[in-house]
MARBA-3410 file (N, C-alpha, C, O; in Angstrom, 1 decimal):
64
-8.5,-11.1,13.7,-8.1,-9.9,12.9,-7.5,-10.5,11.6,-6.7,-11.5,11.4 ~ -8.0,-9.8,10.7,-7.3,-10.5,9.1,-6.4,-9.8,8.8,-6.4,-8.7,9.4 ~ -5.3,-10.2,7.9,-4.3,-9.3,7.8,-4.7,-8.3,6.6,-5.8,-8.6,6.0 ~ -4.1,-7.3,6.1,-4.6,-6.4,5.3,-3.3,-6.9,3.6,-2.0,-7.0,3.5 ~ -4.6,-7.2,2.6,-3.9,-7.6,1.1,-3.0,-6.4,0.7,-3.4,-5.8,-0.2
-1.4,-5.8,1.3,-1.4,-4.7,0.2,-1.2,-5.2,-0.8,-2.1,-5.8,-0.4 ~ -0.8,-5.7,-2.0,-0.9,-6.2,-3.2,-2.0,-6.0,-3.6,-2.3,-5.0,-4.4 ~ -2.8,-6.6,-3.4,-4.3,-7.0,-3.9,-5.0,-5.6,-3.8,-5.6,-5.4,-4.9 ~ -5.0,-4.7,-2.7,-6.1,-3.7,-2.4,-5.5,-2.6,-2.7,-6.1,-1.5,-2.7 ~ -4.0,-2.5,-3.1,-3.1,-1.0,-3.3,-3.3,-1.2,-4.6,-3.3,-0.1,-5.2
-3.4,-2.6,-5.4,-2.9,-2.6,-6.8,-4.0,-2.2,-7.5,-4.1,-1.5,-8.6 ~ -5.2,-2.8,-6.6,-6.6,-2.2,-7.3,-7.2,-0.5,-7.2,-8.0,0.2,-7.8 ~ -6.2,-0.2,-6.3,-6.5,1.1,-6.0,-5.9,2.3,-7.1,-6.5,3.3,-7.6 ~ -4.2,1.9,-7.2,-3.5,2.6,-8.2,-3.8,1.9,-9.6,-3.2,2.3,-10.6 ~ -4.5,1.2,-9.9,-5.4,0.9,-11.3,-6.2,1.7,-11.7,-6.2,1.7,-12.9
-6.6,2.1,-11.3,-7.9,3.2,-11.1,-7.3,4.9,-11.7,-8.0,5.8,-12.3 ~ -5.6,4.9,-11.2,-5.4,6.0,-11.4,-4.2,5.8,-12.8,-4.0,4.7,-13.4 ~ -3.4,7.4,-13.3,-2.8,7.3,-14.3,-1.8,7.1,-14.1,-1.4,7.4,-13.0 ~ -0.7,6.5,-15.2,0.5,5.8,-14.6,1.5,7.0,-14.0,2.4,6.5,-13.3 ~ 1.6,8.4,-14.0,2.2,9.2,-13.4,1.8,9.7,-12.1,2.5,10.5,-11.4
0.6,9.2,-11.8,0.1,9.5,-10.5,0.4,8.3,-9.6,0.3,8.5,-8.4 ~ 0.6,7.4,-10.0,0.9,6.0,-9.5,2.1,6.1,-8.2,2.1,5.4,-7.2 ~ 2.8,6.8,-8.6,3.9,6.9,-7.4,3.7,7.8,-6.4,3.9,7.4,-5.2 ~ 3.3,9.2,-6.8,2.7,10.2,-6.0,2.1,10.2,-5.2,2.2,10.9,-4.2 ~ 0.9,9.0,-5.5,-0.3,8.8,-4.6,-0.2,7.4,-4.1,-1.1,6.9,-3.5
1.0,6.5,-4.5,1.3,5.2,-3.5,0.9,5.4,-2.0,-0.1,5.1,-1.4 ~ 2.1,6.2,-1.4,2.0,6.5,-0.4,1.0,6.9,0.6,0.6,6.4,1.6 ~ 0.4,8.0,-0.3,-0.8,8.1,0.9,-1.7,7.4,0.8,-2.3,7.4,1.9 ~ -2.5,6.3,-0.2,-3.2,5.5,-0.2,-3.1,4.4,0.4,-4.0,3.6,0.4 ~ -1.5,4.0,1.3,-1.0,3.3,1.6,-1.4,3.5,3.2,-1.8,2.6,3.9
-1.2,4.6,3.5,-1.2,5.1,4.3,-3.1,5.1,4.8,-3.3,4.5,5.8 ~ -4.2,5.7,4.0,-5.0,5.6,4.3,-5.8,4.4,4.7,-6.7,4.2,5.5 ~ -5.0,3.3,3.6,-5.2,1.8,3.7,-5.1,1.2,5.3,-5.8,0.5,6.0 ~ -3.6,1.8,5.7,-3.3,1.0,7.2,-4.6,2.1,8.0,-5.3,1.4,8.8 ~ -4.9,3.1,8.0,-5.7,3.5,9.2,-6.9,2.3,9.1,-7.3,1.8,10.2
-7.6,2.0,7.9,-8.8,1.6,8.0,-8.5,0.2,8.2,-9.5,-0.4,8.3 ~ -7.5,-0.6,8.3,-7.7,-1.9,8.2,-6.3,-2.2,10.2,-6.1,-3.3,10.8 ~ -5.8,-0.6,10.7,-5.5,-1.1,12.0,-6.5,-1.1,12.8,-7.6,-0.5,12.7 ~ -6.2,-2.2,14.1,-7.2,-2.3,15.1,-6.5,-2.3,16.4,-5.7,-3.2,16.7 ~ -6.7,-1.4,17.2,-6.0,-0.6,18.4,-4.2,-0.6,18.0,-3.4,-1.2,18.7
-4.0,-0.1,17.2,-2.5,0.7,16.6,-1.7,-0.9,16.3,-0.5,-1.1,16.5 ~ -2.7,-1.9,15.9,-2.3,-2.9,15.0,-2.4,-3.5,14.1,-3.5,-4.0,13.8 ~ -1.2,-3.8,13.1,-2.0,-3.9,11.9,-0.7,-5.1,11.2,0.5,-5.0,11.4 ~ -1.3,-6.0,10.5,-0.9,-7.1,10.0,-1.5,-6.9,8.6,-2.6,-6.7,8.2 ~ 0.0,-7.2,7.9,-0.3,-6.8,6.3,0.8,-8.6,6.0,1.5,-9.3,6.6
0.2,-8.5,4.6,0.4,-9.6,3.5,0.7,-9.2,2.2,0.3,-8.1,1.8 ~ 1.3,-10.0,1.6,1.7,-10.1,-0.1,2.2,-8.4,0.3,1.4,-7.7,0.9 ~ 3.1,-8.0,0.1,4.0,-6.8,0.4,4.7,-6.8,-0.9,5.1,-5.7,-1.2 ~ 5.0,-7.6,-1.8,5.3,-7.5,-3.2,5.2,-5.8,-3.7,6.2,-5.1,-4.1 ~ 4.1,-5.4,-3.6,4.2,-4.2,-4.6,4.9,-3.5,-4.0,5.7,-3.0,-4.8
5.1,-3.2,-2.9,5.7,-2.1,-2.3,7.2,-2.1,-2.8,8.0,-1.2,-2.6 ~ 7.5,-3.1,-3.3,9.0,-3.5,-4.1,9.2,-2.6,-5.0,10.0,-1.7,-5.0 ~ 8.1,-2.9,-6.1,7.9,-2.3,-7.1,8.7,-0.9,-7.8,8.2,0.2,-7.9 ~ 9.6,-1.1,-7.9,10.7,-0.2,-8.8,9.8,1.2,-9.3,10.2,2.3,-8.8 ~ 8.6,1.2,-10.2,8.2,2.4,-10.7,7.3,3.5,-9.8,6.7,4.6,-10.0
7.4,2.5,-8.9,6.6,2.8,-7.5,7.3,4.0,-6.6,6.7,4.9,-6.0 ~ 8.6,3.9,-6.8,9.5,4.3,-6.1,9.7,4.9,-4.6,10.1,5.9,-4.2 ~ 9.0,3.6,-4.1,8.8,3.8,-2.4,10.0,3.0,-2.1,10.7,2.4,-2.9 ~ 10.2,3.3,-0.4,11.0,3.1,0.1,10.1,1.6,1.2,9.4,1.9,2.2 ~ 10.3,0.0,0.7,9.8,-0.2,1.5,10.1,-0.5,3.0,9.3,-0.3,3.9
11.4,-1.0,3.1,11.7,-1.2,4.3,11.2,0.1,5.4,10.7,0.0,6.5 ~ 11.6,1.3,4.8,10.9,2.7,5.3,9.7,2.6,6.1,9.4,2.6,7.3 ~ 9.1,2.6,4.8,7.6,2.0,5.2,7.1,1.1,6.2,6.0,1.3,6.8 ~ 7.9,-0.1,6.4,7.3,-0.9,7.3,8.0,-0.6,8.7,7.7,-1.3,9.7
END
C-alpha cells in the first residue's frame, strides 16, 4: 500500500481552482482524495504540510 501525497495531489488539485474557492473546496477534495486512495478503511498519508496552510483555513489536527 503506498501512502497517499496530500501536498503533492491536494496542491495540484486546488491549482486548478480560484484562490477563493481554495478553502471552500479543501475539504471535500480532501475528503474525496482519502476515499479513493483508502484500502479496507485504511489509509496512510504523507507530506501533510498543506493542511497547515493558514489560507486554507482547515483544521488539521481535526482532520486527521
Amino acid at each position: 500500500m503506498l501512502p497517499m501525497n496530500v501536498g503533492g495531489t491536494l496542491a495540484t488539485l486546488l491549482a486548478t481552482l480560484p484562490q477563493r474557492q481554495r478553502q471552500v473546496q479543501a475539504m471535500t477534495l480532501l475528503r474525496e482524495l482519502a476515499d479513493k486512495y483508502a484500502i479496507a478503511d485504511l489509509l496512510l498519508i504523507d507530506n501533510i504540510e498543506l493542511l497547515f496552510d493558514r489560507s486554507l483555513k482547515l483544521d488539521p489536527l481535526g482532520l486527521l
